[in-house]
C-alpha positions in Angstrom: 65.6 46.4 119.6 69.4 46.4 120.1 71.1 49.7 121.1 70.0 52.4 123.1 66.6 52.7 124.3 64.1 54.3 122.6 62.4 57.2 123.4 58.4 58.0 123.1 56.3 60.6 123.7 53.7 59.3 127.0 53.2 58.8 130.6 53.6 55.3 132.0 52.5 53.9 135.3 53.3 50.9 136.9 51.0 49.1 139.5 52.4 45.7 141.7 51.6 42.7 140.1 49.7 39.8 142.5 52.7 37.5 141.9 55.4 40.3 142.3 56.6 42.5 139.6 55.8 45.5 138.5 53.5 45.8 135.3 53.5 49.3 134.0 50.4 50.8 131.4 52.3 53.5 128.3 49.7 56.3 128.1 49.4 58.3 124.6 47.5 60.7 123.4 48.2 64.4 121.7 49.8 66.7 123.8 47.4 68.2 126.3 45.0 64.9 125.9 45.2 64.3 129.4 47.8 62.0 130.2 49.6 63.3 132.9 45.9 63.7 134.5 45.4 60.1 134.1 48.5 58.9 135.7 48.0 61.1 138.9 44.2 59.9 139.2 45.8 56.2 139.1 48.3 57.4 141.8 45.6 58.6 143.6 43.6 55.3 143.8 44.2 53.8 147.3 43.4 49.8 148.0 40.1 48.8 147.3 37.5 45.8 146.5 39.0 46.5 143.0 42.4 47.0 143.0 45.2 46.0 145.7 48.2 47.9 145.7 49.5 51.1 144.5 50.4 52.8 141.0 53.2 54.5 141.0 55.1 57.3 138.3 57.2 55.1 135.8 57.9 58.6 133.6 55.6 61.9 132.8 56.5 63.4 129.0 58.9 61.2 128.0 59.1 57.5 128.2 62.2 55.0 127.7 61.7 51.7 126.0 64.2 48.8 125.9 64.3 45.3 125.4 65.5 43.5 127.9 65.7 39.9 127.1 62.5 39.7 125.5 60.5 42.6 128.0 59.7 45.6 127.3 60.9 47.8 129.8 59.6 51.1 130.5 61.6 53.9 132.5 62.2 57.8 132.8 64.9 59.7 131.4 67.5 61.0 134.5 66.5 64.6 134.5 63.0 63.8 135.2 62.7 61.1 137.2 59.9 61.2 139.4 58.6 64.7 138.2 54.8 64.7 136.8 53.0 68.1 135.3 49.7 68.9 137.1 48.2 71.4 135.0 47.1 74.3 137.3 49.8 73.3 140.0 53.0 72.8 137.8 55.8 70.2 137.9 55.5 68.0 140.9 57.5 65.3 142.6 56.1 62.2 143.2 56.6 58.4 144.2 58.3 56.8 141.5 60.0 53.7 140.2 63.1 53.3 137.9 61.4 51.0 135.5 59.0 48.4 134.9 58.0 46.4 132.0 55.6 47.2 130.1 52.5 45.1 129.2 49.9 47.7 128.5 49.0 50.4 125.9 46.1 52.6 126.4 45.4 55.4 123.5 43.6 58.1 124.7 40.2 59.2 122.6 37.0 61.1 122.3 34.4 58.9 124.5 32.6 57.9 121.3 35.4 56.2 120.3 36.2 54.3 123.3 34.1 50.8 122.1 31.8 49.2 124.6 33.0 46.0 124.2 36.8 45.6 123.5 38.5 43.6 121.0 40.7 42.0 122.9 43.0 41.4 119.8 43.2 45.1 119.4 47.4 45.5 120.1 50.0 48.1 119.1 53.3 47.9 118.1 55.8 50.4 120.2 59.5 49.5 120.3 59.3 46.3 117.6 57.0 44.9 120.4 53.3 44.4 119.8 51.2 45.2 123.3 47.5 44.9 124.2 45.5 48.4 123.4 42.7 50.0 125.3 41.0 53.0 124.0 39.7 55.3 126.7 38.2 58.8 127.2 40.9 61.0 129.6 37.9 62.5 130.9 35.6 59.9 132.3 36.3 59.2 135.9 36.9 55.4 135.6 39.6 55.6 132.9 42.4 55.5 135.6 40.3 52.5 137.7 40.0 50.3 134.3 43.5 51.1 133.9 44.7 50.0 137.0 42.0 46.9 137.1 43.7 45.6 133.2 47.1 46.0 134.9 46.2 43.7 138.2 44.3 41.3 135.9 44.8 41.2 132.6 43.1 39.1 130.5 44.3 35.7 129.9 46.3 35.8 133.0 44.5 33.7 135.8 44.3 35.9 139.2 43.1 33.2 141.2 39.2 34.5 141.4 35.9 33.8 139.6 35.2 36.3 136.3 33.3 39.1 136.7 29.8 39.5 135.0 29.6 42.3 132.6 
């Protein structure tokens, strides 16, 4: 993708990566599918047994994409940077980042679509760059934890520790 970046319609987080880094999560979904409520329930997951470190706001809305040498960087257009819509409170300012690359895209879906046992094959394409995909349900409470828990380990990515049972 040469040129100016391109813009999508989504929320991305970002969470610190073990090693450094940020790696950010693009959230889709219709409009009023819940993914500004996602994002904030990331932010609001502290340090625990299951995730160290903090997400943070990469963009609310709208979402920049650019390739930067290869990554897929993820940032907020000016005029909204660091803003988030909570429904029932309004526009909000919150931590934020400028950018972060991108390595994750979750599409947001009824529960009975959200399949027990990924395919971890299952990508997208956004920006002429194909990502991993999870499908999740808004509304169950540990979308934003498995969110957060793909972004600090994601598969194929050796974090140092044994495998979980499933």
């Amino acid at each position: 993708m040469a040129g100016a970046p391109e813009r999508v319609h989504g929320t991305a987080i970002a969470l610190l990566a073990a090693g450094g880094g940020l790696r950010a999560a693009l959230i889709r979904g219709a409009p009023g599918s819940g993914k500004s409520d996602v994002a904030l329930r990331c932010m609001g997951i502290g340090h625990s047994p299951l995730v160290s470190g903090q997400a943070v706001l990469v963009a609310d809305d709208q979402v920049l994409l650019d390739d930067r040498s290869g990554r897929l960087v993820a940032s907020s257009p000016a005029a909204i940077r660091g803003m988030i819509e909570v429904r029932g409170l309004g526009i909000r300012n919150v931590k934020a980042v400028a950018d972060a690359e991108l390595t994750l895209v979750v599409d947001l879906v009824a529960r009975d679509a959200v399949p027990r046992l990924p395919d971890p094959s299952l990508s997208a394409v956004v920006a002429s760059c194909r990502l991993p995909l999870l499908r999740l349900c808004a509304f169950d409470a540990s979308t934003p934890l498995k969110i957060l828990m793909w972004l600090q380990n994601p598969p194929g990515i050796d974090a140092g520790g044994a495998p979980f049972d499933v």
